[in-house]
N, C-alpha and C positions, 0 to 999 in steps of 0.2 A: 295181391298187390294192386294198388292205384294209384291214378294221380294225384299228388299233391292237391291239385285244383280243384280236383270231386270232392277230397274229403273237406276243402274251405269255403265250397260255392255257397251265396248266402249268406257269407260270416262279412263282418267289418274287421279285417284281419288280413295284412296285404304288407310289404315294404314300402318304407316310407324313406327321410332322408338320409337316417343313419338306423337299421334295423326294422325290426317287423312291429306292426305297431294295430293294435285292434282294439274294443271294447270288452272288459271284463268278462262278459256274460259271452264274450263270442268266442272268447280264451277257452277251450274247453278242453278237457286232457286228450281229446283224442284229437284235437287242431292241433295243441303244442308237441305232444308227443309225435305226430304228421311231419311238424317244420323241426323238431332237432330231429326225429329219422332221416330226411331228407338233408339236412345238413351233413349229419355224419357220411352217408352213402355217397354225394355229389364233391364234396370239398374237403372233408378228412377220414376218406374210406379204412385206411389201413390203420388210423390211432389208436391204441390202446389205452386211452387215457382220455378222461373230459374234467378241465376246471371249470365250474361249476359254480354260478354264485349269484348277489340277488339284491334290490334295497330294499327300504322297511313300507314298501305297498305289503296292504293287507293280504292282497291276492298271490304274493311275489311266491312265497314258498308254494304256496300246492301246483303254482307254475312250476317254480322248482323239480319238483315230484315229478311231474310228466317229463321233464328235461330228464332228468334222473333215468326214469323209466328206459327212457328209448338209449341213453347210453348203456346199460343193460344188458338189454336187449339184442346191441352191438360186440359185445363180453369186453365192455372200455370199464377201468378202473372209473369211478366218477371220487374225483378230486375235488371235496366240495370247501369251499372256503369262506359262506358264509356271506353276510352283509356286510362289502364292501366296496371304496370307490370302484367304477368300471376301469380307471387307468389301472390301478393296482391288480384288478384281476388278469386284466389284458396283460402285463409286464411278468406278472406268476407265469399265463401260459407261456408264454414266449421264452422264460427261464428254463420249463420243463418241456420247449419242444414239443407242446401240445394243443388241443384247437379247446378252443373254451367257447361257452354261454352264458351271458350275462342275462339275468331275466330285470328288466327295468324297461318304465314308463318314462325314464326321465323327468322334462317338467310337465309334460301333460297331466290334464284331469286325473281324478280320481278316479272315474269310471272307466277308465282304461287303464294298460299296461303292453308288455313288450318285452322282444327279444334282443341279444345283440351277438351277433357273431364272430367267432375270431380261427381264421384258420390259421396253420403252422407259422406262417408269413409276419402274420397280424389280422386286423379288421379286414372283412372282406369285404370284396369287391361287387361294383356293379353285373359284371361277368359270373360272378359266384351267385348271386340274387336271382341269376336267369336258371343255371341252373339248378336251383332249388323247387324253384317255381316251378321248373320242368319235369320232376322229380317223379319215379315211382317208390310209393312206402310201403309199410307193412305193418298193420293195427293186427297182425296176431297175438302179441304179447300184451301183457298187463298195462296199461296206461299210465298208471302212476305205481311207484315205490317210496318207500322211506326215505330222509336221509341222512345220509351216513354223520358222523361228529366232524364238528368245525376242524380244518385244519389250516394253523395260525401261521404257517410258513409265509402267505401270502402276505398277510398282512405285515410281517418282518422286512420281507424284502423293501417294499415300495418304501417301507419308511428309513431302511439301509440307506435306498437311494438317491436319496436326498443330504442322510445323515453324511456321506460317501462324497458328493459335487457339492457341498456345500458348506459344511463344517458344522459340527454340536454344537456350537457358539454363536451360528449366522444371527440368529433373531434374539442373543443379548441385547438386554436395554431395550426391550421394543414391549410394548404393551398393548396386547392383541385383544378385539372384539369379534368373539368366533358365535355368529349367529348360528347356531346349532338347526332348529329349526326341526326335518324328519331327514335331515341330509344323511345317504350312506354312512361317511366319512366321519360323521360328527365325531364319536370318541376316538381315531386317529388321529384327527387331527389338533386335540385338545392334547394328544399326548405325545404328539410328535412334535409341537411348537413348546410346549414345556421343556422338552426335553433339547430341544435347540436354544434355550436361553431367555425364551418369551415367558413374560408375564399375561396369562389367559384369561381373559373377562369371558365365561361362556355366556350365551343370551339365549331366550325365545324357543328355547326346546322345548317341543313337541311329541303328545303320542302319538295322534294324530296324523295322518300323512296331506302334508301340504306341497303345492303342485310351485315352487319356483322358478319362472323363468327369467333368465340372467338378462334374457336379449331385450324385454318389455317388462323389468319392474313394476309391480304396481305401487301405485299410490299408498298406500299402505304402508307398502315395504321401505320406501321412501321415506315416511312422517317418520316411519320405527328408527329408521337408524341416526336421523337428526336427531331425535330425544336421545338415545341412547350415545351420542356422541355427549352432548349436552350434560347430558347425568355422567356418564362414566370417563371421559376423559381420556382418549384410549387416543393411538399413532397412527393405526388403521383397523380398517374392519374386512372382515371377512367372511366370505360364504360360499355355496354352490347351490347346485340343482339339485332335484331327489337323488342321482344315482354321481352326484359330485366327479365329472369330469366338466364340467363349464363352471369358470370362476364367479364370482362378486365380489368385488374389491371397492372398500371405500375408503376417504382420506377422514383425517383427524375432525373434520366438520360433520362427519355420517352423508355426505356424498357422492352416491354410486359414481363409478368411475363406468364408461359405455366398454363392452369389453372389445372392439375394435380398436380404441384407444390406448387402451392397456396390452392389448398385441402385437402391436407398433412398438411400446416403451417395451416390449420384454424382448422382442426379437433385437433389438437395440442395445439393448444391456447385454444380450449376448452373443452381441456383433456379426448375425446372421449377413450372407453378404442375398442368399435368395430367400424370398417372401411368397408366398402362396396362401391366398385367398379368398373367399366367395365374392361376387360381384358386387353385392348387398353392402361389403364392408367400406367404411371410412377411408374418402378417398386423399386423405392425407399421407397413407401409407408410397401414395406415389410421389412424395417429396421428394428435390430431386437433392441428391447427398446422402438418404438414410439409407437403400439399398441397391443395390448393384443389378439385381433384374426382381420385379413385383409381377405376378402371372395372379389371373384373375379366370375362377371357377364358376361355375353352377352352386345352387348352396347343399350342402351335404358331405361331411367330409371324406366318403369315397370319392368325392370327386378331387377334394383336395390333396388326398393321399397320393390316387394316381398322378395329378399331376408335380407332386415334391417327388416322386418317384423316377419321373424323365426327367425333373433340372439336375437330378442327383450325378450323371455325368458329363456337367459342364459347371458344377460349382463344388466346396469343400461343404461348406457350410450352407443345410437348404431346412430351411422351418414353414410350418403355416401356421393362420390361425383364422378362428372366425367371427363372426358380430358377436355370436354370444360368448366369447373370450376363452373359449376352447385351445388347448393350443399344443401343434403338435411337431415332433422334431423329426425328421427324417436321417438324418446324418449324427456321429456322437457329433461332442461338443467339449470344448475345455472349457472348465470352470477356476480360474485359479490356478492351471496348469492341473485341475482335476476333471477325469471323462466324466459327462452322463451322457449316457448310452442312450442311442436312438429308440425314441416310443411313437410310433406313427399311428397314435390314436389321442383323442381328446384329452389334456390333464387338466388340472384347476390348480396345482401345486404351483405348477412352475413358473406362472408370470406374478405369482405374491415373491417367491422367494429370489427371484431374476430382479422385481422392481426394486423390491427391498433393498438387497445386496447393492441395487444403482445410487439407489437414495443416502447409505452410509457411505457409499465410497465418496460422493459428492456433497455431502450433508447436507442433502434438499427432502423436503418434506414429501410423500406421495403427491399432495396438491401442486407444491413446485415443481415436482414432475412431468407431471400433467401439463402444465400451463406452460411448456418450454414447444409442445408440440402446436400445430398452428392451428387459428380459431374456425376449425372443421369439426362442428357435429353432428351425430345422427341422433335420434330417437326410430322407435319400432312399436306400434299396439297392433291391433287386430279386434276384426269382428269376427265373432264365436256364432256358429252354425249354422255357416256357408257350406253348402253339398257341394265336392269338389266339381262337377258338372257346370254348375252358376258361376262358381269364381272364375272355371278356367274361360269359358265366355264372357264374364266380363274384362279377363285382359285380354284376350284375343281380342276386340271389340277397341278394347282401349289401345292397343299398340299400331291397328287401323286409323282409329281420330283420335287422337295424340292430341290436338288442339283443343277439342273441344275442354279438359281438364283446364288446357292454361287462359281459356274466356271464360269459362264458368269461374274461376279461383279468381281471377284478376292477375296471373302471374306476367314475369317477362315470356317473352318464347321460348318454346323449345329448340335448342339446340342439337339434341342426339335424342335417338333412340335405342337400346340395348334389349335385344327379346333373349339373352343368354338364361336366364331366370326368370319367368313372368315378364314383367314391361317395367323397364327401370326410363325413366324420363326424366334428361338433363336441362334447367333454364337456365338460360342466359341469369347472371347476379350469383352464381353460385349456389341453386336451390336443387335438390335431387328429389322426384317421387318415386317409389317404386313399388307396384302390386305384385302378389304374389300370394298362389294356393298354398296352403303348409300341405306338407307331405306327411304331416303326422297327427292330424286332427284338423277337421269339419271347420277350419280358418281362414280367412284371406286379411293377410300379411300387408302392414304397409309402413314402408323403411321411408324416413324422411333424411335429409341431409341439408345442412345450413349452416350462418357463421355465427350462430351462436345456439347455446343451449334451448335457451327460450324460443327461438325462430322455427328452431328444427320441430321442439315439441307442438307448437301452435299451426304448423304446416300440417304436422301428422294429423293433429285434430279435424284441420277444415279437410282434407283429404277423405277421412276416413269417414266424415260426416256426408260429404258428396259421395262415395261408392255406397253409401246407402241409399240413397235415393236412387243409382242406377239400377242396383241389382234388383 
């Protein structure tokens, strides 16, 4: 036996905001096989049973293998289900009472990948990450094993339930642009909208695995889906991340919709009366009428979970969500006078099909939608291979002289400071800047806020241009 820590020393392989997140080459079966042993022994000792599953990174499966291995190892049935959303695997364990592993990168690089943990509960916790970290394991056994044949339960269910809160009929007359891309989810969800009544334009499927992230679209992904509006003609468009639990929604013009925006309009639609949030998000959501109490996180949705988890006895109805439009329910919910059952982990389903369902009952277009909420936007980019070391001293630094950003920029004053998450910086006229290390790659983060699209994105840029000159 050792610790966790001896067998990782060395490695770029550590928890980050939601799960364990390291460089391919640092993934090694006897790292992975190290953090699901200590998983199973610190947070689902007595399980006999591990679900088991993966996206389409090239690396994902022989990850897989080592997750395999060590459940094994532990004599757990390994319940493997294949490449799938991470909601959907998460909603399988939780069905069978069991702790699961998701092996996904999410939208990070290609050069990396990652784990995602789910004990009996759901998604674990900050608390559960220490103990892991804390861990002693045991590399006697074989490192990696085969694995076993897909089992498509998993995949049944998630699409039951939806088919269950929503109706085979929700998405008649709607004609869908499902940006396929290298997403988990891609053939679920071409066959679960089919099968709800939508006509499916699939797009831009890939073998390829491409790194999407919902929270900082690129430029690209942008020009794509304006042409593709343009050519095909569709109601909305739709997408995710590699491991499809964070949405991208777009309206019938192929313009991303920011997914704080679209969290606001889903919690909305389904009359949530509590809101929980990362700090980072769109502070529109503190409009006064849309909810009854808005609580505001660190970014990571363990942090969001724990805290939907204390408003949960002082409200009926308690949701969150996050900038990258994540979104997660804590309490059921009536749909129509139909349950969906609480999932307190990231979906991508449920703010298309929440909007949607707002947009027929009101016969407003997704853009109409949108444009009812007030002229509060954010944008989000980042500079790529920032050693978290450098970033975290330049906000430290920056939450110190706070000024000097609004004389160097030309801005109004600063009015607040928030170090809850990196250094978020309020000016006077309604402009937000806010830096921040990613917790899940060599990045430092910078979330703008403004009253218009245009404002927000052009703030991001001179921002983003100025922390390069400091660092």
């Amino acid at each position: 036996m050792q610790r966790l820590s001896e067998v990782t020393r060395g490695c770029d392989v550590q928890f980050g905001t939601s799960g364990v997140r390291g460089l391919v080459k640092d993934l090694t079966d006897r790292v992975v096989f190290a953090y699901a042993d200590a998983f199973l022994r610190q947070v689902a000792p007595s399980s006999e049973r591990l679900v088991l599953g993966h996206d389409l990174r090239e690396s994902s499966i022989a990850i897989a293998s080592a997750c395999a291995a060590a459940a094994k190892a532990h004599n757990c049935l390994i319940d493997y289900v294949g490449v799938l959303p991470t909601p959907a695997i998460a909603l399988y364990a939780q069905s069978m009472g069991a702790p699961a592993i998701v092996v996904t990168g999410s939208h990070i690089p290609f050069d990396r990948n990652g784990l995602k943990f789910y004990s009996l509960e759901g998604e674990i916790t900050k608390s559960h990450e220490t103990l892991i970290n804390e861990a002693l394991v045991d590399l006697s056994s074989d490192l990696t094993t085969p694995l076993p044949p897909v089992n498509q339960a998993a995949y049944h269910l998630y699409c039951q339930r939806y088919l269950d809160a929503f109706g085979e009929r929700a998405l008649a007359g709607y004609r869908i642009g499902l940006y396929q891309h290298s997403s988990a989810g891609r053939d679920l969800f071409a066959d679960l909208f089919a099968r709800m009544g939508a006509e499916v334009i699939t797009l831009g499927r890939t073998e390829s695995f491409v790194p999407i992230d919902t929270e900082a679209v690129s430029p690209e992904d942008e020009a794509r889906a304006k042409r593709w509006a343009e050519e095909m003609s569709f109601d909305v468009l739709f997408s995710t991340d590699g491991d499809s639990d964070r949405p991208l929604v777009g309206d019938a013009k192929g313009q991303w919709l920011r997914g704080d925006r679209l969290g606001i309009l889903c919690a909305q639609a389904l009359q949530a009366q509590a809101v929980v949030t990362p700090v980072s998000s769109n502070s529109a959501v503190l409009t006064d009428g849309f909810f009854d109490c808005v609580a505001y996180t660190k970014i990571g949705s363990p942090y969001v979970i724990a805290e939907m988890q204390r408003l949960l006895s002082r409200y009926d109805t308690v949701v969150g969500f996050e900038a990258n439009g994540g979104f997660l329910v804590a309490s059921d919910l009536s749909v129509d006078g139909k349950v969906l059952k609480a999932l307190a982990t990231r979906d991508a389903l449920l703010p298309l099909f929440a909007v949607l369902r707002q947009c027929r009952q009101e016969a407003l277009s997704v853009e109409q939608l949108d444009q009812r909420l007030p002229d509060i936007y954010t944008y989000s980019d980042r500079i790529k291979g920032v050693a978290p070391e450098l970033g975290q001293r330049f906000i430290e630094q920056l939450a110190l002289e706070a000024g000097v950003l609004e004389v160097d920029l030309e801005l109004d004053p600063v009015r607040a400071t928030d170090t809850t998450d990196g250094c978020r910086l309020y000016f006077d006229g309604g402009r937000v800047i806010h830096f921040r290390q990613s917790g899940n790659a060599p990045e430092l983060r910078c979330y703008t806020e403004a009253p218009s699209k245009l404002m927000a994105r052009e703030l991001n840029a001179r921002a983003l241009a100025w922390a390069v000159t400091q660092l």
